[in-house]
C-alpha positions as MATLAB code, in Angstrom:
seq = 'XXXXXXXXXXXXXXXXXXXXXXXXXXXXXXXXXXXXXXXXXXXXXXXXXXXXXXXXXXXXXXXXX';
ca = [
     -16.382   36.742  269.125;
     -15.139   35.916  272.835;
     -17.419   36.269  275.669;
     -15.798   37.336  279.151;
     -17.818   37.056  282.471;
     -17.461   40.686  284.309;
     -17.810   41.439  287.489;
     -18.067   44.690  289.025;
     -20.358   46.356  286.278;
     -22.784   48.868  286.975;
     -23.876   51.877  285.267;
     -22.531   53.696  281.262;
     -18.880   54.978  282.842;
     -18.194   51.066  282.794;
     -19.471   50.398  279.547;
     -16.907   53.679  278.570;
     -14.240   52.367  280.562;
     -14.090   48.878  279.314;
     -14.685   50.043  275.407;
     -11.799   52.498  275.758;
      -9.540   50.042  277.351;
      -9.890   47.481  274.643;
      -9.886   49.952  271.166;
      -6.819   51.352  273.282;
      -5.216   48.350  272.065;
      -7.704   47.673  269.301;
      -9.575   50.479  267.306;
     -11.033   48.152  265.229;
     -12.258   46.028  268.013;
     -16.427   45.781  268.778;
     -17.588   45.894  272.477;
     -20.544   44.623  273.248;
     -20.940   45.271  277.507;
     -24.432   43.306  278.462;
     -24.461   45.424  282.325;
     -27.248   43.373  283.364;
     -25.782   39.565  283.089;
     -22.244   40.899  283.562;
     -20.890   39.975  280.341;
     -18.803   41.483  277.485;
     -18.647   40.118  273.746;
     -15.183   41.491  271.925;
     -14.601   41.661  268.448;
     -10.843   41.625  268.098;
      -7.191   40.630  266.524;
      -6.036   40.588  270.237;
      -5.954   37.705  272.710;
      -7.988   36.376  275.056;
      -4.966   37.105  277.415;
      -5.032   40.644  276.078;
      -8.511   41.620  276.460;
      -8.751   40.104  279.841;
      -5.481   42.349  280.924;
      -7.617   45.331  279.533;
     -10.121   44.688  281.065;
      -8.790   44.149  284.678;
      -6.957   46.890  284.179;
      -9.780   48.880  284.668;
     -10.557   47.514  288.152;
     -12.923   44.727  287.014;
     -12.668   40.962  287.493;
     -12.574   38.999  284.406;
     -12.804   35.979  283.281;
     -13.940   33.347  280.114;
     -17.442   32.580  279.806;
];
């Protein structure tokens, strides 16, 4: 599991956006988007590079936690 620090979160679209993003590249991967403390838990085969790119993709900022 790898935890990301998200900025930028607010409401269910963003939960959406960032899920889609990352089984874009992943459809196996789990999402877990905590909106309140800003923070995303991924399940995945990708990278911590890749999920971080998916993520900012979708006009958040990113980082490890």
């Amino acid at each position: 599991m790898q935890i990301f620090k998200v900025s930028g979160m607010s409401c269910g679209h963003c939960v959406r956006a960032i899920g889609e993003a990352i089984r874009a590249l992943d459809a196996a991967a789990e999402v877990q988007v905590n909106l309140a403390g800003g923070e995303v838990r991924v399940a995945s085969r990708l990278s911590q590079e890749q999920l971080l790119a998916a993520i900012r993709q979708e006009g958040y900022q990113a980082q490890p936690a």
